[in-house]
Backbone as numpy.savetxt, mean C-alpha at the origin, in Angstrom:
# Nx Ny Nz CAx CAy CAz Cx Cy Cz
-11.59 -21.69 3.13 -11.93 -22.62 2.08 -13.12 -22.14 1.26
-13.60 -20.88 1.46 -14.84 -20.74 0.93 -14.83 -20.38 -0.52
-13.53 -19.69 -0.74 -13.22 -19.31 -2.06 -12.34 -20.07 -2.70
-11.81 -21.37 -2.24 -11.59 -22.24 -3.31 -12.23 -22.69 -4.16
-11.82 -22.56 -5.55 -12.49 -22.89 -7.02 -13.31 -21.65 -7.02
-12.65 -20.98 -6.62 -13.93 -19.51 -7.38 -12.77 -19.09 -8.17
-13.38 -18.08 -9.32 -12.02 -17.35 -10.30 -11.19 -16.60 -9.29
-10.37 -16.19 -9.88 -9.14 -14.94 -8.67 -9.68 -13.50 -8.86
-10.61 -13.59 -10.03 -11.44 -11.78 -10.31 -12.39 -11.82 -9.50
-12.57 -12.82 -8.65 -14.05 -12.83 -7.64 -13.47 -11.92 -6.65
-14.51 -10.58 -6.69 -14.14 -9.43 -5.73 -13.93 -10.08 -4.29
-15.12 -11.05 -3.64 -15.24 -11.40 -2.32 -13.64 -12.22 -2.08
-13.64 -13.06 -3.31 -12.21 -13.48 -2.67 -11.37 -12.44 -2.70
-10.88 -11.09 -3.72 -9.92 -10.42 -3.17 -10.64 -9.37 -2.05
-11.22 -8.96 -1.68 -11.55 -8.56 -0.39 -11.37 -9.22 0.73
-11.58 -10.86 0.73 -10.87 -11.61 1.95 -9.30 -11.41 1.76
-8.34 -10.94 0.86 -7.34 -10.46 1.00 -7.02 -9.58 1.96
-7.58 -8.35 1.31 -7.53 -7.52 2.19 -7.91 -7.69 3.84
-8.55 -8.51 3.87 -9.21 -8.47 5.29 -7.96 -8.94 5.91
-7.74 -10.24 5.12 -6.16 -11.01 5.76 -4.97 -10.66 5.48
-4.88 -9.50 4.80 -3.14 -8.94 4.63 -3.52 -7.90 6.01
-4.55 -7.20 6.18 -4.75 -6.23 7.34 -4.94 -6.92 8.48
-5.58 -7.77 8.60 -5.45 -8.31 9.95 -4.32 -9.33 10.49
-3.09 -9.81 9.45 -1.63 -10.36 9.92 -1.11 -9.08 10.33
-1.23 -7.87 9.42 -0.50 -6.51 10.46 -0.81 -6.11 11.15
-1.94 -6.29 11.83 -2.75 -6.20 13.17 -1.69 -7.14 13.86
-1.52 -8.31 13.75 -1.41 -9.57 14.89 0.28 -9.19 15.08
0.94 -8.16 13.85 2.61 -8.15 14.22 2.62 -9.51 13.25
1.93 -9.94 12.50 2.72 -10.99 11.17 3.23 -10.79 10.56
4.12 -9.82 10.34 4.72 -8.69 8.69 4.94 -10.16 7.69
5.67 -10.60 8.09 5.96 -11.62 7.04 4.82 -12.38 6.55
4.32 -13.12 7.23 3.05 -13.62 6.38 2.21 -12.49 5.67
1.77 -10.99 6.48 1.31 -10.11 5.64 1.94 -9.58 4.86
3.21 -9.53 4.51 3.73 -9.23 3.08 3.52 -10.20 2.08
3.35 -11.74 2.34 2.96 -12.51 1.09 1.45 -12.01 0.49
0.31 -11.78 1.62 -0.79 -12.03 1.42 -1.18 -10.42 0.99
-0.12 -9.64 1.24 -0.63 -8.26 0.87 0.47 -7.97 -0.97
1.65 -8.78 -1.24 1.81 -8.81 -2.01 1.12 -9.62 -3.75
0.46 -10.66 -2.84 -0.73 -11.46 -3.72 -1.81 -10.12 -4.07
-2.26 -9.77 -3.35 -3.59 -8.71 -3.75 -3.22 -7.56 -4.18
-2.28 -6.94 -4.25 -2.01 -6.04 -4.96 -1.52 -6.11 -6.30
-1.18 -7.85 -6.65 -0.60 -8.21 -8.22 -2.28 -8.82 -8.67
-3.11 -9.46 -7.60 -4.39 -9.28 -8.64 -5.42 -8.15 -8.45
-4.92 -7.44 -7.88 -5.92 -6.06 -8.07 -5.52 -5.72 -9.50
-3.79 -5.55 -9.78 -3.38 -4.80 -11.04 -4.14 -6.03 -11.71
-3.99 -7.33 -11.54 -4.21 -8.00 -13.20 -5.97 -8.07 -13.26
-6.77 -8.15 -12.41 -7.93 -7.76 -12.68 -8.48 -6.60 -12.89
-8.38 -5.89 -13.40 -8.54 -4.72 -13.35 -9.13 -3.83 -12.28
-8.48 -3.27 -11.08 -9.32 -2.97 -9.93 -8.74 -1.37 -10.89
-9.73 -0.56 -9.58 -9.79 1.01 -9.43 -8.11 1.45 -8.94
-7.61 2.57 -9.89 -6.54 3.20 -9.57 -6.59 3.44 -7.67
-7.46 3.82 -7.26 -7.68 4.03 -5.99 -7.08 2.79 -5.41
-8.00 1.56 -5.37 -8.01 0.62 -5.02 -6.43 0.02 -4.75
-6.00 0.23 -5.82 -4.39 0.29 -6.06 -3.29 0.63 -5.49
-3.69 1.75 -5.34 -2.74 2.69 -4.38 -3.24 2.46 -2.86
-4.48 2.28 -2.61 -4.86 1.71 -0.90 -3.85 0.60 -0.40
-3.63 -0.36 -1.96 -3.26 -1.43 -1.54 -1.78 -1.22 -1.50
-1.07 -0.56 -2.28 0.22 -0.44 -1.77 0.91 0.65 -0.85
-0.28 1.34 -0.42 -0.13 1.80 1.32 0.21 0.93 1.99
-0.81 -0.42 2.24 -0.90 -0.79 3.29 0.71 -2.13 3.43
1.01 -1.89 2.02 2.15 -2.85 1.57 3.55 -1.98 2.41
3.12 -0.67 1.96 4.35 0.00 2.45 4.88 -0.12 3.80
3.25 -0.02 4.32 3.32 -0.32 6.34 4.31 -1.06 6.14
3.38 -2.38 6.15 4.45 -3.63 5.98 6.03 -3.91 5.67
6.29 -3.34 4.92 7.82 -3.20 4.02 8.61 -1.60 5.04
7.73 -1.41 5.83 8.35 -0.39 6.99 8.30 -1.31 7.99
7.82 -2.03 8.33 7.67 -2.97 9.44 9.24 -3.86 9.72
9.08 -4.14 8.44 10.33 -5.01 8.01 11.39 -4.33 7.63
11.43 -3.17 8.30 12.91 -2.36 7.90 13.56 -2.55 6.09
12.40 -2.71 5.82 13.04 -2.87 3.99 12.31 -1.06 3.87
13.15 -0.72 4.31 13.16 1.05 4.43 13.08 1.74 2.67
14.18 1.02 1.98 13.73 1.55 0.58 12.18 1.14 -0.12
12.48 -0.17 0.02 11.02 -0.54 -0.68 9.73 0.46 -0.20
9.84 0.50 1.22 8.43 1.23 1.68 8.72 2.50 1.00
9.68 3.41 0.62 9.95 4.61 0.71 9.76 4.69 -0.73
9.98 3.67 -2.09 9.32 3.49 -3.24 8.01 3.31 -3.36
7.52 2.65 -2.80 5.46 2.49 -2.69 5.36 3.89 -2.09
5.53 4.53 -1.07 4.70 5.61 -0.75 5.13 7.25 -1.86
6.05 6.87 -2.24 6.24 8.50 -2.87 5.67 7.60 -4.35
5.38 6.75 -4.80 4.42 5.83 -5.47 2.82 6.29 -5.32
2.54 6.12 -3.81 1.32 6.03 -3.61 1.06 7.78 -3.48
2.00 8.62 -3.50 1.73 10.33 -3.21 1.23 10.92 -4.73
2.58 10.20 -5.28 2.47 10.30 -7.07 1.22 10.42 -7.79
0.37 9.26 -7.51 -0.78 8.42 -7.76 -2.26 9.35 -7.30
-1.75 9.45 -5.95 -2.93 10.39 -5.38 -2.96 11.36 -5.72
-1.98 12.39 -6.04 -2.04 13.69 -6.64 -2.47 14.30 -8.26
-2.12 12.96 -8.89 -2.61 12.66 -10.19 -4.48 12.55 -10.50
-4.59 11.39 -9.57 -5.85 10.88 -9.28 -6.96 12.88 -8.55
-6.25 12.67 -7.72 -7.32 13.68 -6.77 -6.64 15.20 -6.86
-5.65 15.84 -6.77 -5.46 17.20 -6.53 -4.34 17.39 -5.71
-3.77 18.03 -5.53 -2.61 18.29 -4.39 -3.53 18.94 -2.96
-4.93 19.17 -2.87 -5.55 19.61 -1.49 -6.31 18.56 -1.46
-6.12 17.45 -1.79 -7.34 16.57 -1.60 -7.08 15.74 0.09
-7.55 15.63 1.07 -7.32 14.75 1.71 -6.57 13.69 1.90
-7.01 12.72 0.12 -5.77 11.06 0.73 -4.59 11.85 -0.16
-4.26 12.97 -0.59 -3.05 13.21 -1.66 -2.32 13.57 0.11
-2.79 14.67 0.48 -2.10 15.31 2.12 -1.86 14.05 2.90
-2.47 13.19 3.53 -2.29 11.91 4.33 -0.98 11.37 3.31
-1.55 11.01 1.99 0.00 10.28 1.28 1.36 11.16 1.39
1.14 12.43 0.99 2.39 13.27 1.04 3.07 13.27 2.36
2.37 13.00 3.92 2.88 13.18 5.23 3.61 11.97 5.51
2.71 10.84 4.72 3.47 9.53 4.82 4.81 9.80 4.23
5.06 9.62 3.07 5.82 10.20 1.94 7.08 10.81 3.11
6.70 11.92 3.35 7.85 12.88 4.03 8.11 12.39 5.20
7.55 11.72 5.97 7.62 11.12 7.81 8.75 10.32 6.99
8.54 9.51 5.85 9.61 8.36 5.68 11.55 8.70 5.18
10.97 9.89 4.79 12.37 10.52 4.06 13.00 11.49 5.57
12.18 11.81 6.03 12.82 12.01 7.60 13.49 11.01 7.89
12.57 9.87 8.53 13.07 8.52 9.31 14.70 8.47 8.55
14.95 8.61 6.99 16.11 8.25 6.08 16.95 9.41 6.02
16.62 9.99 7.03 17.45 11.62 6.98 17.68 12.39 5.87
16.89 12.22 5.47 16.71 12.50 3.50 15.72 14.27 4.02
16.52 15.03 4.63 15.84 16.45 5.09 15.28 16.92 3.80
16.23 17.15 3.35 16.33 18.48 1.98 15.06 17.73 1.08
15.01 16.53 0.47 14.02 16.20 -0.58 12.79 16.31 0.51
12.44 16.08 1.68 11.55 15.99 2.75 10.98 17.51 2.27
11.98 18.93 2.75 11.50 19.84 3.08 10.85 20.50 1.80
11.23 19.69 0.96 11.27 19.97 -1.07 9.63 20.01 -1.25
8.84 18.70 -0.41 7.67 18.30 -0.86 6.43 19.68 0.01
């Protein structure tokens, strides 16, 4: 209740997002954390958050949407979120390598070899 009647650009309230889309995928909530992780990632875009910020957030969406066997959706956010990082940072940067492994672990899981072995 603490952030009722505050604006929706109030960082603290979208950071209690985050706290609560990450900690329903902690508890095994996918479903409630896909509402609460799909809310913060539509006002990160409409407030203007950090490209970074952005792509963190539809990582953690992807978990989720892997959780829930919605196998395409996750497999759109992360070659999304590889896209993004490589643009943003470099193809040797740290979160571009972590995104690209995600990225490829998922096109495995989809037996999708050949575009896998591509990246």
């Amino acid at each position: 209740k603490t952030y009722v009647g505050r604006p929706k650009t109030c960082r603290p309230r979208v950071w209690a997002m985050t706290v609560l889309g990450n900690g329903l995928g902690e508890a095994e909530q996918d479903e409630d954390a896909l509402v609460v992780q799909e809310a913060e990632l539509s006002t990160k875009r409409r407030v203007g958050e950090s490209e970074y910020n952005i792509l963190v957030a539809q990582s953690n969406l992807a978990i989720t949407y892997e959780n829930l066997e919605r196998l395409d959706e996750a497999l759109r956010l992360k070659r999304d979120v590889y896209t993004g990082f490589l643009k943003l940072f470099g193809e040797e940067h740290e979160q571009t390598l972590r995104a690209v492994n995600n990225y490829a672990t998922s096109l495995v899981r989809l037996e999708r070899f050949g575009e896998a072995k591509s990246l």
